[in-house]
C-alpha positions as a Markdown table, in Angstrom:
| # | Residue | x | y | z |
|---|---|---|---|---|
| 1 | Unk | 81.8 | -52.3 | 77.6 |
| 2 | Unk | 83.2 | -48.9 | 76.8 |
| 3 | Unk | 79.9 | -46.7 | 75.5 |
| 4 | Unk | 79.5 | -42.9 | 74.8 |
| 5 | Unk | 76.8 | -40.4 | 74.2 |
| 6 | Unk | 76.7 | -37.7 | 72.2 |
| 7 | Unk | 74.0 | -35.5 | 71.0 |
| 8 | Unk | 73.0 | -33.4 | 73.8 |
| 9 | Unk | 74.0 | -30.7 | 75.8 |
| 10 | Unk | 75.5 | -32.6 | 78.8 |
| 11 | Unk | 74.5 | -33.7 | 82.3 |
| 12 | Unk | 73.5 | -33.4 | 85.1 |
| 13 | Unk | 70.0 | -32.2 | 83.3 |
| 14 | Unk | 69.7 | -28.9 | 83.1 |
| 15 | Unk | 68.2 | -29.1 | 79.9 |
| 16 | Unk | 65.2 | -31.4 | 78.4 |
| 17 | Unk | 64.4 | -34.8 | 77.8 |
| 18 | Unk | 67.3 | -36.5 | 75.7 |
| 19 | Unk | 70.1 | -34.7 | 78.5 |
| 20 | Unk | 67.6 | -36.5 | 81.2 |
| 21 | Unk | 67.8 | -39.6 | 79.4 |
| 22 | Unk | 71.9 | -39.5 | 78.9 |
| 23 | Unk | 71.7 | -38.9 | 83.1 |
| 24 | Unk | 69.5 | -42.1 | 83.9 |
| 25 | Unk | 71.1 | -44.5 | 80.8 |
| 26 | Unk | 74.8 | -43.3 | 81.8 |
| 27 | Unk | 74.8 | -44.1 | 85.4 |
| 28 | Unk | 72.3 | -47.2 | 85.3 |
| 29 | Unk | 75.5 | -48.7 | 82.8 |
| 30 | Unk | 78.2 | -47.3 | 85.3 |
| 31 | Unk | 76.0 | -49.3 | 88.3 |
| 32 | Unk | 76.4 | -52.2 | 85.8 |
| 33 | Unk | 80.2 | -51.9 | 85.8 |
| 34 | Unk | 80.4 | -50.5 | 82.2 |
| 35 | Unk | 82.3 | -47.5 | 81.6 |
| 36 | Unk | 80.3 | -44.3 | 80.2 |
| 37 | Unk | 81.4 | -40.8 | 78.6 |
| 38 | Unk | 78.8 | -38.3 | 78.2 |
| 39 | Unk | 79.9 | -35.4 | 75.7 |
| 40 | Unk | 79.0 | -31.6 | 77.5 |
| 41 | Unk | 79.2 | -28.3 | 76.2 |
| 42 | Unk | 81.5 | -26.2 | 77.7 |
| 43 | Unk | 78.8 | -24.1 | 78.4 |
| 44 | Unk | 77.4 | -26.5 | 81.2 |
| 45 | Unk | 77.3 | -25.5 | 84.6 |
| 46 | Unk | 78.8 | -28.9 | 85.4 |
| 47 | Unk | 82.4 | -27.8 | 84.9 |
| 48 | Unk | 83.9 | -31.6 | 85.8 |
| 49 | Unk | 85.7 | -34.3 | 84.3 |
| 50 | Unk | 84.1 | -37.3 | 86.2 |
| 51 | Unk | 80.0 | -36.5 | 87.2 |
| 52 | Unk | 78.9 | -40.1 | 89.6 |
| 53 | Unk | 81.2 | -42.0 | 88.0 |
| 54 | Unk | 80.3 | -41.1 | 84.6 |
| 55 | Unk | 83.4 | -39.6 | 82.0 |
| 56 | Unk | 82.7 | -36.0 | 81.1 |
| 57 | Unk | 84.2 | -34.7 | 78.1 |
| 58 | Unk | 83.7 | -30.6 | 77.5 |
| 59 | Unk | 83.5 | -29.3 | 73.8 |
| 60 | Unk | 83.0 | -26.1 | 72.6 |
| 61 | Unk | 79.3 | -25.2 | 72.3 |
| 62 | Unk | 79.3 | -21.6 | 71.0 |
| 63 | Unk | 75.1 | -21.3 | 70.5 |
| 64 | Unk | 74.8 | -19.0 | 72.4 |
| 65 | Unk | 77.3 | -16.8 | 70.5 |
| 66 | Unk | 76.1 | -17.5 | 67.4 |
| 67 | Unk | 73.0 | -19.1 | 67.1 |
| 68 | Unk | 72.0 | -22.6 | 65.0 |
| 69 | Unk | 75.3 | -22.9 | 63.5 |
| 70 | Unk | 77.2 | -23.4 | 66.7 |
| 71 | Unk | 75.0 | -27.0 | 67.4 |
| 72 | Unk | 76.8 | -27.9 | 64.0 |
| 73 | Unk | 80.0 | -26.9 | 65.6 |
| 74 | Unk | 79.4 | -28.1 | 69.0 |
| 75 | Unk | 78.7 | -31.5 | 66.8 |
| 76 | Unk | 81.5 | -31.9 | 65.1 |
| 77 | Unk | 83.7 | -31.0 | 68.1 |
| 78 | Unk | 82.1 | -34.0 | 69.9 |
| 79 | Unk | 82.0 | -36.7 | 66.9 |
| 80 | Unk | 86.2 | -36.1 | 65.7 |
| 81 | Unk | 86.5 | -36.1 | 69.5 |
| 82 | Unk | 85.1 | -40.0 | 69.4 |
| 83 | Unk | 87.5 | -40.7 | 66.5 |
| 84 | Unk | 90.6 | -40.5 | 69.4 |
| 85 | Unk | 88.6 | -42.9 | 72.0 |
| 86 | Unk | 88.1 | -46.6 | 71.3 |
| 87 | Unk | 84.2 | -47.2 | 72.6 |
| 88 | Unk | 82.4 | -50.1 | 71.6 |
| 89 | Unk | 79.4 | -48.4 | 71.6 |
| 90 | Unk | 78.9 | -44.7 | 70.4 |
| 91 | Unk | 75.1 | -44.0 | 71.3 |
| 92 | Unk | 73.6 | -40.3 | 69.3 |
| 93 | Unk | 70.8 | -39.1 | 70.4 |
| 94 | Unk | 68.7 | -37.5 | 67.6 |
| 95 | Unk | 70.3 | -36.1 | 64.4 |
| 96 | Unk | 69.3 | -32.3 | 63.4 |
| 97 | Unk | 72.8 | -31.2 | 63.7 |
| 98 | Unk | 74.9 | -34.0 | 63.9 |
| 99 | Unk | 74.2 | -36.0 | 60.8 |
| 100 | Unk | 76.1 | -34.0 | 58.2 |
| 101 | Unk | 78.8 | -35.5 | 60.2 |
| 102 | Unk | 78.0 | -38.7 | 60.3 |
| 103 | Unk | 80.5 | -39.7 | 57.7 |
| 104 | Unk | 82.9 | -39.3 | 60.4 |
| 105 | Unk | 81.9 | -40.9 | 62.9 |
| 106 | Unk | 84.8 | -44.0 | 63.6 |
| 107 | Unk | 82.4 | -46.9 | 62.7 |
| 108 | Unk | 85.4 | -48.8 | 61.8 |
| 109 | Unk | 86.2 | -49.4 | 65.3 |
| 110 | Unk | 82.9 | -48.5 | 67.0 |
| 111 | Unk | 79.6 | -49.4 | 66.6 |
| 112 | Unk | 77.4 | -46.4 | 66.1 |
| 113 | Unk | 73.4 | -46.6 | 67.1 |
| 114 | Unk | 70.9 | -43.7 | 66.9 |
| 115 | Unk | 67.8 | -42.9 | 68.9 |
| 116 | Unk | 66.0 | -41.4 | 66.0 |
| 117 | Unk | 63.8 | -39.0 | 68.5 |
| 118 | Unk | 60.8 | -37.9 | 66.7 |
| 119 | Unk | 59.7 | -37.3 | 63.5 |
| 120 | Unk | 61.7 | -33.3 | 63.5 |
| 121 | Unk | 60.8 | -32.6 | 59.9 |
| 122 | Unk | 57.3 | -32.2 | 60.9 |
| 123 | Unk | 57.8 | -29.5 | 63.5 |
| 124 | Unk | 55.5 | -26.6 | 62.6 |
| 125 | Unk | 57.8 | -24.1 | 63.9 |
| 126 | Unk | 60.6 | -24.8 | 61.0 |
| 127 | Unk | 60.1 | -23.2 | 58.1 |
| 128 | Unk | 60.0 | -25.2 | 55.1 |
| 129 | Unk | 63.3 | -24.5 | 54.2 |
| 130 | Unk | 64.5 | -26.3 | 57.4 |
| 131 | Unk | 61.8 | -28.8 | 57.4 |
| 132 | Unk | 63.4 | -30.4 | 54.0 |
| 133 | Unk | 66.9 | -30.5 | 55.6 |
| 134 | Unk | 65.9 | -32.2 | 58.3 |
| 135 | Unk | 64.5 | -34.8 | 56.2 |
| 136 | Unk | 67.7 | -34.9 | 54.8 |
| 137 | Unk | 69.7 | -35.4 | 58.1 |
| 138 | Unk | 67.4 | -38.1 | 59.0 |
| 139 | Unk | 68.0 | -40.1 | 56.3 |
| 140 | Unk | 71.7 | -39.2 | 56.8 |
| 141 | Unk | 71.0 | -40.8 | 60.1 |
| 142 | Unk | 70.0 | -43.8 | 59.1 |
| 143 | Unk | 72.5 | -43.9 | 56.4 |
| 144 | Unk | 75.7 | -43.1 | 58.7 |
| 145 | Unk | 74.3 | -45.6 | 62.0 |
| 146 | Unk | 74.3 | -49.1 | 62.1 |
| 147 | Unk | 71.8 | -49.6 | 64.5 |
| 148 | Unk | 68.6 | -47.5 | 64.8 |
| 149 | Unk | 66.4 | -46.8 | 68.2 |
| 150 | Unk | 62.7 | -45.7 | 68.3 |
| 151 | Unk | 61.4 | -44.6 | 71.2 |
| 152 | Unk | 57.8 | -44.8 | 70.4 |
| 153 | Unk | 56.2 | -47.4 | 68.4 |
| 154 | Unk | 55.1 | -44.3 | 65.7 |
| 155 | Unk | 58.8 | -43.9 | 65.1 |
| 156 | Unk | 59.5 | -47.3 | 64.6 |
| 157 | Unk | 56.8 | -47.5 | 62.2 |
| 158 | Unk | 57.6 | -44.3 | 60.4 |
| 159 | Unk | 61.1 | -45.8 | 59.9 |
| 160 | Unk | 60.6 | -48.9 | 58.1 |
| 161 | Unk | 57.5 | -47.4 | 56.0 |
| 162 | Unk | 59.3 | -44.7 | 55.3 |
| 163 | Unk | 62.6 | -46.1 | 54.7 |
| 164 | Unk | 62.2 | -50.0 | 54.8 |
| 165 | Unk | 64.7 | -49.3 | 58.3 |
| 166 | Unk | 64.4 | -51.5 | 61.1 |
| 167 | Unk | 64.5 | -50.3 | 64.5 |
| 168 | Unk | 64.6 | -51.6 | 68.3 |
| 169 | Unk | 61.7 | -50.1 | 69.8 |
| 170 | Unk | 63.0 | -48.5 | 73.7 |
| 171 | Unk | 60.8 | -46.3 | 75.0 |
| 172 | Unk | 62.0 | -43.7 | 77.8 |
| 173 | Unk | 61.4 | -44.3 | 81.8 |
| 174 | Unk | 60.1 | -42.8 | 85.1 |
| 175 | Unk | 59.6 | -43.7 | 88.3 |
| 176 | Unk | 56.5 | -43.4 | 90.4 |
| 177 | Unk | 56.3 | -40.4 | 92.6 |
| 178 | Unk | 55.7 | -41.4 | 96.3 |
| 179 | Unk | 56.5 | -38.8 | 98.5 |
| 180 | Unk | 54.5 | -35.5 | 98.2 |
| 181 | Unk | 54.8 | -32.6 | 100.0 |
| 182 | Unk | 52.1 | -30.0 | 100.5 |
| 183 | Unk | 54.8 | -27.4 | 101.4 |
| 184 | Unk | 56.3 | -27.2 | 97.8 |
| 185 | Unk | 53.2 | -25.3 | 97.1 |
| 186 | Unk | 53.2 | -23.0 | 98.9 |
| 187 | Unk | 55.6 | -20.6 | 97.5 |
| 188 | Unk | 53.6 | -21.2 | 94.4 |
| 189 | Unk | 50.4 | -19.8 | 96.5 |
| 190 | Unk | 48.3 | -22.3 | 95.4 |
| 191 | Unk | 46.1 | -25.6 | 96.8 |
| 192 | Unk | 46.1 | -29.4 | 96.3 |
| 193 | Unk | 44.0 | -29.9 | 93.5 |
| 194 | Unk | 42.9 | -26.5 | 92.8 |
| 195 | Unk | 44.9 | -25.7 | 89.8 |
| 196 | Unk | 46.0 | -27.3 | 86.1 |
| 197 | Unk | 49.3 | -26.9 | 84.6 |
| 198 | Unk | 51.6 | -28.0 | 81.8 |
| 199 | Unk | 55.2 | -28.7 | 81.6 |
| 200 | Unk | 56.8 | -28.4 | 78.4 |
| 201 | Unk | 58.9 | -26.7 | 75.8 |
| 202 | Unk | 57.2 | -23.7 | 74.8 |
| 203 | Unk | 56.9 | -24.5 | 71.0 |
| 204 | Unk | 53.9 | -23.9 | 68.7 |
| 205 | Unk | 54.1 | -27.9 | 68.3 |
| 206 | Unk | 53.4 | -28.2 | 71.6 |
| 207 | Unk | 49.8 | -27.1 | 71.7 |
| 208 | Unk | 50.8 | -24.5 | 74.0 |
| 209 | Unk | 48.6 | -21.5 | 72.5 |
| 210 | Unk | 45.6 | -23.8 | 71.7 |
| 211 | Unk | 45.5 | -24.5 | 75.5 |
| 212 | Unk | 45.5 | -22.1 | 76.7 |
| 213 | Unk | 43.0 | -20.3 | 74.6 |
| 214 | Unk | 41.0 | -23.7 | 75.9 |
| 215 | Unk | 42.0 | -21.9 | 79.4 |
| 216 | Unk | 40.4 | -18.4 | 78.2 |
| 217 | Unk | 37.1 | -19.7 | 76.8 |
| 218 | Unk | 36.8 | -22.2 | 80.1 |
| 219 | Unk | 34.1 | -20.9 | 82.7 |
| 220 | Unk | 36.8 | -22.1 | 85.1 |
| 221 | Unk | 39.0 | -19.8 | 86.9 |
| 222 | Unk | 41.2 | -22.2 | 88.8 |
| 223 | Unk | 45.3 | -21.0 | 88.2 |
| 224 | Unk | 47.3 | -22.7 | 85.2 |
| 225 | Unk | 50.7 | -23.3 | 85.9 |
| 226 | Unk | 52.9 | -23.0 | 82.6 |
| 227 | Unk | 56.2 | -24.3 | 83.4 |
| 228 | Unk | 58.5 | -23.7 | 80.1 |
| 229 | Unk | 61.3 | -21.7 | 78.7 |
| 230 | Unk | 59.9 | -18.3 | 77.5 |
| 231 | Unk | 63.3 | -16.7 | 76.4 |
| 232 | Unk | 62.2 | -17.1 | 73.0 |
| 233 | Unk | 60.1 | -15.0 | 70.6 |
| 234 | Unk | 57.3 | -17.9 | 71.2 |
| 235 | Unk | 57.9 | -17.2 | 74.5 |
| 236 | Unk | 57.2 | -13.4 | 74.6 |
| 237 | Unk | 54.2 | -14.2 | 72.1 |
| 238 | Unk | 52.4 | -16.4 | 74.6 |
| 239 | Unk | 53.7 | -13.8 | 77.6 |
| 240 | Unk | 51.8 | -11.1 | 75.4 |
| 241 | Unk | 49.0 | -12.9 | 74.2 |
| 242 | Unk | 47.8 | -13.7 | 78.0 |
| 243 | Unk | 48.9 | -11.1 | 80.1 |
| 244 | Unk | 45.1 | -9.8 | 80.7 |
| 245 | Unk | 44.1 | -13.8 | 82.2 |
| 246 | Unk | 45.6 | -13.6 | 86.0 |
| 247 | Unk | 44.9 | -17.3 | 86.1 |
| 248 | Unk | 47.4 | -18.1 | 83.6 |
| 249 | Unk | 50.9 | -17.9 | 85.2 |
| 250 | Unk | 54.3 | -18.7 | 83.4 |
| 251 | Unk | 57.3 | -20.3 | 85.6 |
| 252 | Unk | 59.6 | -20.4 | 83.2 |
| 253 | Unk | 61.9 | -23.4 | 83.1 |
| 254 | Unk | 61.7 | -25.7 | 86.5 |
| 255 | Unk | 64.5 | -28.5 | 86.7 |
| 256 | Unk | 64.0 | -29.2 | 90.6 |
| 257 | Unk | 62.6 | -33.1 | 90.2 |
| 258 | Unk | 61.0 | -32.8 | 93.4 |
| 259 | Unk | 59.2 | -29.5 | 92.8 |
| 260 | Unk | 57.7 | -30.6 | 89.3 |
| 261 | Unk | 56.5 | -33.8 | 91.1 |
| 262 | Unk | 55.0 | -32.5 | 93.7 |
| 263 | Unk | 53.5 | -29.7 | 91.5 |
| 264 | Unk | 51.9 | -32.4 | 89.3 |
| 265 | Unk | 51.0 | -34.8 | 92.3 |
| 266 | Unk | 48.7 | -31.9 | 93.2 |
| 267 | Unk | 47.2 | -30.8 | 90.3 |
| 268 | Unk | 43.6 | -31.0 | 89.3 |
| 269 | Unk | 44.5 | -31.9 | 85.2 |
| 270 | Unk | 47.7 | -32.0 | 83.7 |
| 271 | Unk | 48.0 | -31.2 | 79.7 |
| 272 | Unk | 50.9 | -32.6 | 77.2 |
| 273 | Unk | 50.0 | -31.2 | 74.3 |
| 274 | Unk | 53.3 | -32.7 | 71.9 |
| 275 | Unk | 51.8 | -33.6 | 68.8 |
| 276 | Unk | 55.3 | -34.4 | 67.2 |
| 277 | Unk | 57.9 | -37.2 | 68.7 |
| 278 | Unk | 58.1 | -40.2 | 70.2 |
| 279 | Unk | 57.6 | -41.4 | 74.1 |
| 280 | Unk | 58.1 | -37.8 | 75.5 |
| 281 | Unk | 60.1 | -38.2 | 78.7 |
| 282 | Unk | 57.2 | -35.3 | 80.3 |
| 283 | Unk | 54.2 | -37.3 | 80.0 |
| 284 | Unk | 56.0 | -40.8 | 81.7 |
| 285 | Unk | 56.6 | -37.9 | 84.6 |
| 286 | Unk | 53.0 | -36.7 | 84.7 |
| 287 | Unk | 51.7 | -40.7 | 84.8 |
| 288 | Unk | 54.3 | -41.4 | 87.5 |
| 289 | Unk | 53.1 | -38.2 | 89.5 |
| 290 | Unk | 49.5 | -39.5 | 89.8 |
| 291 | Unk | 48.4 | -37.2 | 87.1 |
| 292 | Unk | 44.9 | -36.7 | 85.3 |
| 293 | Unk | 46.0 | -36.3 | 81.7 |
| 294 | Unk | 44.5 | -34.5 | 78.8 |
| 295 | Unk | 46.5 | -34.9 | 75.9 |
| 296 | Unk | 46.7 | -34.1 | 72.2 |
| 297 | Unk | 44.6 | -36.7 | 70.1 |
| 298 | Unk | 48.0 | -38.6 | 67.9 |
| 299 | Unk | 49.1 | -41.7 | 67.6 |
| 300 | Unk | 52.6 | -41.4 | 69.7 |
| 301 | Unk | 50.6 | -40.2 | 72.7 |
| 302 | Unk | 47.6 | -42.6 | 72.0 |
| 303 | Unk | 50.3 | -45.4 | 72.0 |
| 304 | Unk | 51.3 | -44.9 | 75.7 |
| 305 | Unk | 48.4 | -43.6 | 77.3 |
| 306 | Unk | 45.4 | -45.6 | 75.6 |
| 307 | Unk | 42.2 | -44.9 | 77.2 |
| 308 | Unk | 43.7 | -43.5 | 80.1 |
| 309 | Unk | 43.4 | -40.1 | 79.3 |
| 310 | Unk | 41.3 | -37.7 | 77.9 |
| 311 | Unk | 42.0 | -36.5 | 74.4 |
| 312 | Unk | 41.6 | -33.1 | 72.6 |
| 313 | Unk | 42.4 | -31.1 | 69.1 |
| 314 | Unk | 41.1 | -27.7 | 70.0 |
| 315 | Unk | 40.4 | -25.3 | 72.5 |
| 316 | Unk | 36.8 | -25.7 | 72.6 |
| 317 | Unk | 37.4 | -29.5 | 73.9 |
| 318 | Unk | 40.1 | -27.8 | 76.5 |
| 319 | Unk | 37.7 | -25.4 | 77.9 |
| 320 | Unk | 34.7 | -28.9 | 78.0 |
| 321 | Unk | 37.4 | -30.6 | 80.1 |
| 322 | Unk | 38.6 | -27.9 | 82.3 |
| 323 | Unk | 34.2 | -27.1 | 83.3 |
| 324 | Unk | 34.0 | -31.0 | 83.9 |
| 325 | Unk | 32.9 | -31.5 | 88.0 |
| 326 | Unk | 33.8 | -34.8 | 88.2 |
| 327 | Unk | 37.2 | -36.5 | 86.6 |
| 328 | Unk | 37.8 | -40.1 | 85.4 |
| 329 | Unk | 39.6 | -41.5 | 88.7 |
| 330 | Unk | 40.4 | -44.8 | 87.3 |
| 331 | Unk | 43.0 | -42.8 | 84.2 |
| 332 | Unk | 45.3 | -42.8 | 87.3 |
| 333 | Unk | 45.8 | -45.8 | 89.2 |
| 334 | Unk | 46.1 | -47.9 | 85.3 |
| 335 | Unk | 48.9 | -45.2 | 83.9 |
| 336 | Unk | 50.6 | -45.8 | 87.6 |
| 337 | Unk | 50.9 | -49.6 | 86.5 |
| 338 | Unk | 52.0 | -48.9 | 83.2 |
| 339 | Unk | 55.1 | -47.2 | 84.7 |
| 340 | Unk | 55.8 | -50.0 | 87.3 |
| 341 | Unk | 55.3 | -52.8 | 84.3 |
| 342 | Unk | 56.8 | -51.1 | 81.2 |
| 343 | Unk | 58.7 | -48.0 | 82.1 |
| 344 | Unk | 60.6 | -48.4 | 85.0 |
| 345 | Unk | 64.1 | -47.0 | 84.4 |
| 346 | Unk | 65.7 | -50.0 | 85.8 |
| 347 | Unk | 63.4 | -52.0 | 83.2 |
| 348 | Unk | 64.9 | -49.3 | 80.1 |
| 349 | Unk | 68.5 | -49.6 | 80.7 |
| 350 | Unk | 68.3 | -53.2 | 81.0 |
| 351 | Unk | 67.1 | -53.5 | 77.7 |
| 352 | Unk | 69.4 | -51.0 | 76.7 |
| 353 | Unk | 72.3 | -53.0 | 78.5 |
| 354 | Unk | 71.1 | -56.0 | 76.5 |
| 355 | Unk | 71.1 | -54.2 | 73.0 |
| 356 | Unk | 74.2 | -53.1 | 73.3 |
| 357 | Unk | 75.2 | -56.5 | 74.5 |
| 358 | Unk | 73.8 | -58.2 | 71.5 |
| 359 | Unk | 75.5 | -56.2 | 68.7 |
| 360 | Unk | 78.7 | -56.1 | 70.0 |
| 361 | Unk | 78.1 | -59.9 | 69.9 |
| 362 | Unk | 77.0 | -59.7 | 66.4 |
């Protein structure tokens, strides 16, 4: 089985969570004997042709020349590049820029299947003006694939109430964290269990202001780790906003594995606040690394987490949470089974492996 990937900005991950996702899925297939090609931008730092077996093919990515626009060129390079390849299987991940493509994708001689991420339209940081295209491109998506992915059961709900669309529901994977190491910490000068953190994109949807105002009105003084990207005017809005709290520290971006998990292993509470997508590839981590969670009250998170986590919409419950003496310690141990039960990566590519298996049967 000849598959390829397209839609993200390459691997290894040096990115987020769909590049992370194109690293496990593309060499769990090449383990299985399939053959996988993984499109890059030439930006990556992985300059290769071949990355553990997996195909790398480098297209011009010029984002960081241009801005937005070059994701639409970066795109297109990668779709008319599929058109001169005969894959079974071509696998996007997401739509926001690909989609006004979609037309030429080779779905003559490949099947074409789209993760449909999360619900993008919704994200408070686009305008309105970009909020109605990308309703547009996703429902380009769905017009333009002939197989549609949700990762969380929200999606797949949104989809076919939305657009009568049926939809495989695959969620994303992890693996449980089993070998801390008290030393990562200490060039972070902190102590097990005497600090909180987050990991994610810093993005108003990501609760990352209302947080950490949470942080500001909380009697507790303990450090909070931010670990994001703030090269972004977000970014230098949060930097400015808290520069007078000592206890809040950014990181900026962290891609080490074994640093993140051991910096969530030790944490005292860990907070995902994504109100927007599907199974978010940062909160199967923070369950796998023995995390208390606090999470933003929606359904996608409600889905995986259940009532193994404590919940919040506004700062006021933040700083409750953060003055609480004693934590739930049974959130843990039931959010560890849930990865070794449901979202193993071996378990995800299998069923991946036997999606892909049954429509190129069909």
């Amino acid at each position: 089985m000849k598959v390829a990937i397209i839609g993200t900005r390459g691997i290894p991950n040096n990115y987020g969570g769909f590049e992370q996702f194109a690293e496990y899925l593309s060499l769990g297939l090449v383990k299985r004997g399939h053959e996988v090609t993984v499109y890059n931008s030439h930006n990556h730092v992985f300059q290769g042709s071949n990355w553990n077996g997996v195909q790398i093919i480098h297209k011009l990515d010029p984002e960081k020349k241009i801005g937005t626009a070059g994701q639409f060129i970066y795109d297109l390079g990668c779709i008319w590049n599929t058109r001169k390849h005969s894959f079974d299987i071509i696998l996007q991940l997401g739509y926001t820029s690909s989609t006004v493509w979609g037309w030429l994708l080779p779905r003559k001689k490949s099947i074409v299947a789209t993760n449909m991420d999360g619900i993008e339209w919704r994200r408070s940081k686009f305008s309105p003006r970009v909020q109605r295209f990308l309703k547009w491109a996703e429902s380009l998506a769905i017009k333009y694939s002939d197989h549609l992915i949700s990762d969380s059961k929200g999606v797949q709900r949104y989809l076919m109430n939305q657009y009568d669309a049926p939809s495989i529901y695959i969620p994303y994977g992890a693996e449980v964290f089993k070998n801390p190491d008290k030393k990562v910490l200490e060039q972070y000068d902190i102590q097990p269990y005497q600090y909180n953190m987050l990991v994610a994109r810093l993005e108003p949807e990501n609760s990352i202001d209302k947080i950490l105002d949470g942080v500001v009105l909380s009697k507790d003084k303990l450090p909070f780790l931010v670990i994001g990207n703030y090269d972004k005017a977000y970014g230098d809005f949060l930097l400015e906003r808290y520069k007078d709290y000592p206890q809040i520290r950014f990181l900026n971006s962290i891609y080490d594995i074994n640093i993140l998990d051991n910096l969530r292993y030790y944490s005292r509470m860990y907070f995902h606040g994504h109100t927007v997508g599907g199974t978010n590839p940062s909160l199967l981590e923070a369950m796998a690394s023995s995390c208390t969670i606090c999470a933003h009250k929606n359904v996608f998170n409600e889905t995986i987490l259940g009532t193994d986590a404590y919940y919040f919409l506004d700062s006021k419950e933040i700083a409750r949470f953060l003055d609480m003496n004693e934590l739930n310690h049974s959130f843990v141990p039931n959010n560890l089974r849930k990865i070794e039960t449901t979202y193993t990566w071996d378990n995800i590519i299998n069923q991946y492996e036997e999606f892909f298996k049954k429509i190129l049967r069909k």
